[in-house]
N, C-alpha and C positions, 0 to 999 in steps of 0.2 A: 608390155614394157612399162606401161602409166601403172599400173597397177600395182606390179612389183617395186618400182620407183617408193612408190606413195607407202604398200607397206615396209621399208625396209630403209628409206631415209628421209620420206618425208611427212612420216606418221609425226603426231602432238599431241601433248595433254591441253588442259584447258588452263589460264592463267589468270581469271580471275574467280575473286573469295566473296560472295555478298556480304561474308559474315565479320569482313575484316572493311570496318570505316570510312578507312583511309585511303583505300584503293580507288582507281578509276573502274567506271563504272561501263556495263555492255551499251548504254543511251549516250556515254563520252563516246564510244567506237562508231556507233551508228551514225551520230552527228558528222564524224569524218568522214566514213564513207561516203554518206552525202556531199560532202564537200569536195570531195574525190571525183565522185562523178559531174558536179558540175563544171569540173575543171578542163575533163576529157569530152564530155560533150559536145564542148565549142569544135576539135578537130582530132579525136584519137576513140579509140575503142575502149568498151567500159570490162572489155577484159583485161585491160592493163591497168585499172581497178585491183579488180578478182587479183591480180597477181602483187601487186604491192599489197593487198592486206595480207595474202598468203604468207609473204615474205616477215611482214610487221607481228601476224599471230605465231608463227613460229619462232620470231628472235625473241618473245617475251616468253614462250616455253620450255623451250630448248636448255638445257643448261649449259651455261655461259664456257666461251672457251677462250678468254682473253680479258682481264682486269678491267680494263674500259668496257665489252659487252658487258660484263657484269655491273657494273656499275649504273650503265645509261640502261636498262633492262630493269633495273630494280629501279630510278630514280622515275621510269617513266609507266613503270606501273601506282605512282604515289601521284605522279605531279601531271594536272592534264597538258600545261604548254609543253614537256618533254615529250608524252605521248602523242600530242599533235606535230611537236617537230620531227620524229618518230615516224609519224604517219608522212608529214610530207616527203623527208627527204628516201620514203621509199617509193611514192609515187614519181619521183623524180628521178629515179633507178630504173622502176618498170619502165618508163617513156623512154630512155635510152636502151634498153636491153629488147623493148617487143615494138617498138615505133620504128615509121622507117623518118622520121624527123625530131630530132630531140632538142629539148631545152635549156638553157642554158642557167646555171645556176641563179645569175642574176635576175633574171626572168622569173626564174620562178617566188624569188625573192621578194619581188615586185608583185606577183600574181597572189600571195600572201600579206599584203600592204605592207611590207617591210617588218613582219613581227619577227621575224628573222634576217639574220645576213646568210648571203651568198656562203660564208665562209662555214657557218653555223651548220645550214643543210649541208654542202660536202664533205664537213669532218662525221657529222650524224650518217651519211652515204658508206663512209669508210666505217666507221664502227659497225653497222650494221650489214653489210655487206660481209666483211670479218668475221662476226659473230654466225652467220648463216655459211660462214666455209666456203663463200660465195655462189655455194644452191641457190641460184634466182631461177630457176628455169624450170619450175612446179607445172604441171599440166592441172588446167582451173576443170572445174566442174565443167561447162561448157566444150571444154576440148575434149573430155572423157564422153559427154553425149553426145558429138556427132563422132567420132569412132564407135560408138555403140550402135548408131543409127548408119553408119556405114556397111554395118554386118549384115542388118536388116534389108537395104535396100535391093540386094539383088535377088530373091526372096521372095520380096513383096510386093504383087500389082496394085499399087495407090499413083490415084491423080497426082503431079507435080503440086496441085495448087495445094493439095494433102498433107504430101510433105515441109512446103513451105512450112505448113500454118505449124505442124510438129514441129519445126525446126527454130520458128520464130518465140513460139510460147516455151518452148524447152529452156531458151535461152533470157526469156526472163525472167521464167522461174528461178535461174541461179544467179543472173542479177538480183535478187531478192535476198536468194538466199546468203548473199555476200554481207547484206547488211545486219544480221543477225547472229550474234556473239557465237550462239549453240552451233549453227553449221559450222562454226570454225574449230569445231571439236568432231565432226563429222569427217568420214573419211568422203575426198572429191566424186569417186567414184559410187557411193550410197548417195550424194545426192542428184550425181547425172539419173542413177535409175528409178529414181523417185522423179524426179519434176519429168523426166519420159513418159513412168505410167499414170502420175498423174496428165497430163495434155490427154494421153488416149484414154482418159476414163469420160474426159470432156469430148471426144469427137462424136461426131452424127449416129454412127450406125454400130451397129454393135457385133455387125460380123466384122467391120475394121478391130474392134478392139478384140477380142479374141483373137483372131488372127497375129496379132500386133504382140497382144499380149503372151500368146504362147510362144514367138519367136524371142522373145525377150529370156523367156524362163529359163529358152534352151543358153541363152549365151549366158543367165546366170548358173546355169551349171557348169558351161566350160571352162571359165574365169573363177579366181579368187572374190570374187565381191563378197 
């Protein structure tokens, strides 16, 4: 179901040009992200990250389906405080949509030293929100690798403490990979199975990774990946 999702409504081109000047740049994204995460750090999950940038790279490629997405879409691939208003007021989407405690515009207002109003992030909420047809609910990289690692485990005889460590390095592999403009032109699912076979190219023994690794091939051939 993530899969067919991803290919079929929530595939994306890529939306920015090095070769055009003017644009915001993949190091403007990066700096957000960061700024994202230390925002969620203090008490939320860094895949409620992953899913506002999800939200934010698809409203800039998508082609627009309302006057105002178009407009704030184009103005905030030029201008980087619309891109950062952009950026925050989907982190302030995702914490209401995947949190079990959410924010309150003001707060977040606040949490941004007031380079915005309250009102500023909720109309940027709605327009983007709008312009995504309200598709907030992308399955991140990280949700696609432990379904994938779900397949796996009844399977495969590995230590718990095994799995941990696959299960903890998997997942910061795609926090990593969040911050990096090009995975966002990646489909979620190539980079679950990529930061997978990378973890088990790093484990101890090499009968794990064979093992590991041939169960994986089988589920890349049942699956669309």
């Amino acid at each position: 179901a993530m899969i067919k999702r991803e290919i079929t409504t929530l595939n994306h081109e890529g939306y920015l040009h090095p070769s055009e000047p003017n644009m915001i740049t993949a190091d403007d994204r990066r700096k957000l992200v960061d700024w994202c995460y230390s925002v969620v750090d203090r008490q939320f999950s860094r895949e409620t990250v992953a899913s506002a940038m999800d939200m934010v790279d698809r409203f800039l490629s998508m082609p627009s389906n309302s006057v105002d997405a178009a407009r704030v879409s184009d103005e905030a691939l030029r201008d980087q405080s619309k891109f950062q208003l952009l950026t925050i007021a989907a982190l302030y989407s995702s914490i209401k949509v995947h949190e079990r405690v959410a924010l309150s515009s003001d707060l977040f207002a606040e949490i941004c030293s007031r380079t915005y109003t309250a009102e500023e992030i909720e109309d940027m909420e709605r327009i983007l929100l709008s312009g995504l047809s309200w598709r907030c609910h992308a399955p991140t990289a990280y949700q696609i690798g432990l379904a994938i690692l779900s397949l796996l485990l009844p399977y495969v005889d590995i230590p718990e403490v095994t799995w941990g460590f696959l299960i903890d390095e998997m997942k910061y592999l795609t926090e990593l990979a969040v911050r990096d403009y090009y995975f966002s032109t990646q489909r979620r699912s190539t980079i679950a199975l990529a930061a997978i076979f990378n973890v088990i190219r790093d484990m101890s023994t090499k009968e794990r990774q064979e093992i590991l690794g041939a169960f994986l091939r089988v589920i890349m051939d049942c699956f669309e990946f």
